[in-house]
C-alpha positions in Angstrom: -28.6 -23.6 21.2 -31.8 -23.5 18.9 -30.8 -19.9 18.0 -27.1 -20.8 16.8 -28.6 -23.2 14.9 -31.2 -21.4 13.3 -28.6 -18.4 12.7 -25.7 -21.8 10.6 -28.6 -22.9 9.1 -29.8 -19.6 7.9 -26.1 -18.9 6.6 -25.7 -22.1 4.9 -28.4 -21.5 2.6 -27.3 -18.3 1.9 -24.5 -19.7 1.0 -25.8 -22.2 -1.3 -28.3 -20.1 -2.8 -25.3 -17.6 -4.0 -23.2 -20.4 -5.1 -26.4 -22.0 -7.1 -27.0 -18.4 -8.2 -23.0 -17.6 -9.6 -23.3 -21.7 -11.1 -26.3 -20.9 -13.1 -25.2 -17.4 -14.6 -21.7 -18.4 -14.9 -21.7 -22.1 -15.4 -19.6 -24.8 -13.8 -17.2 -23.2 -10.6 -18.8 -20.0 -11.4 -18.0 -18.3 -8.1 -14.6 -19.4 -8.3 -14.5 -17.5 -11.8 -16.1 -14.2 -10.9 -13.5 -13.8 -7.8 -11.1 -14.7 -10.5 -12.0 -12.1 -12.8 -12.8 -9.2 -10.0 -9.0 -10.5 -8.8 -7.3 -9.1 -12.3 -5.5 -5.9 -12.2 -6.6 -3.2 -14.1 -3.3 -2.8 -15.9 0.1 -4.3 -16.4 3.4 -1.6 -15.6 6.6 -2.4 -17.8 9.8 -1.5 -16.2 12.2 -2.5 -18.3 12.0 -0.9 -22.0 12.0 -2.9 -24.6 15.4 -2.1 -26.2 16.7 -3.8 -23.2 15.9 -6.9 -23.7 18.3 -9.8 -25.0 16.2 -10.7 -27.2 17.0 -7.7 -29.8 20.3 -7.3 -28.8 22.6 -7.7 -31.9 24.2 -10.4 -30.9 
């Protein structure tokens, strides 16, 4: 019991520190934010031309 407690409390400060780490260099939510940004995609496909759309239809 003394060992799975050493081993949460060892990982909860991990934690924290990481979090207090990511807050500091990013600002508020700043983990939230890098997940965010590694999250984007690297480009954006277009499948329809443009030509296409309604909006420069002659109408």
């Amino acid at each position: 019991m003394f060992l799975a407690m050493l081993i949460t409390g060892i990982a909860m400060v991990i934690v924290f520190l990481t979090l207090l780490f990511y807050s500091r260099t990013y600002g508020a939510n700043g983990f939230v934010k890098k997940l965010a940004d590694a999250s984007k995609p690297e480009s954006i496909k277009i499948t329809h031309e443009f030509r296409n759309l309604l909006l420069w239809e002659n109408r």
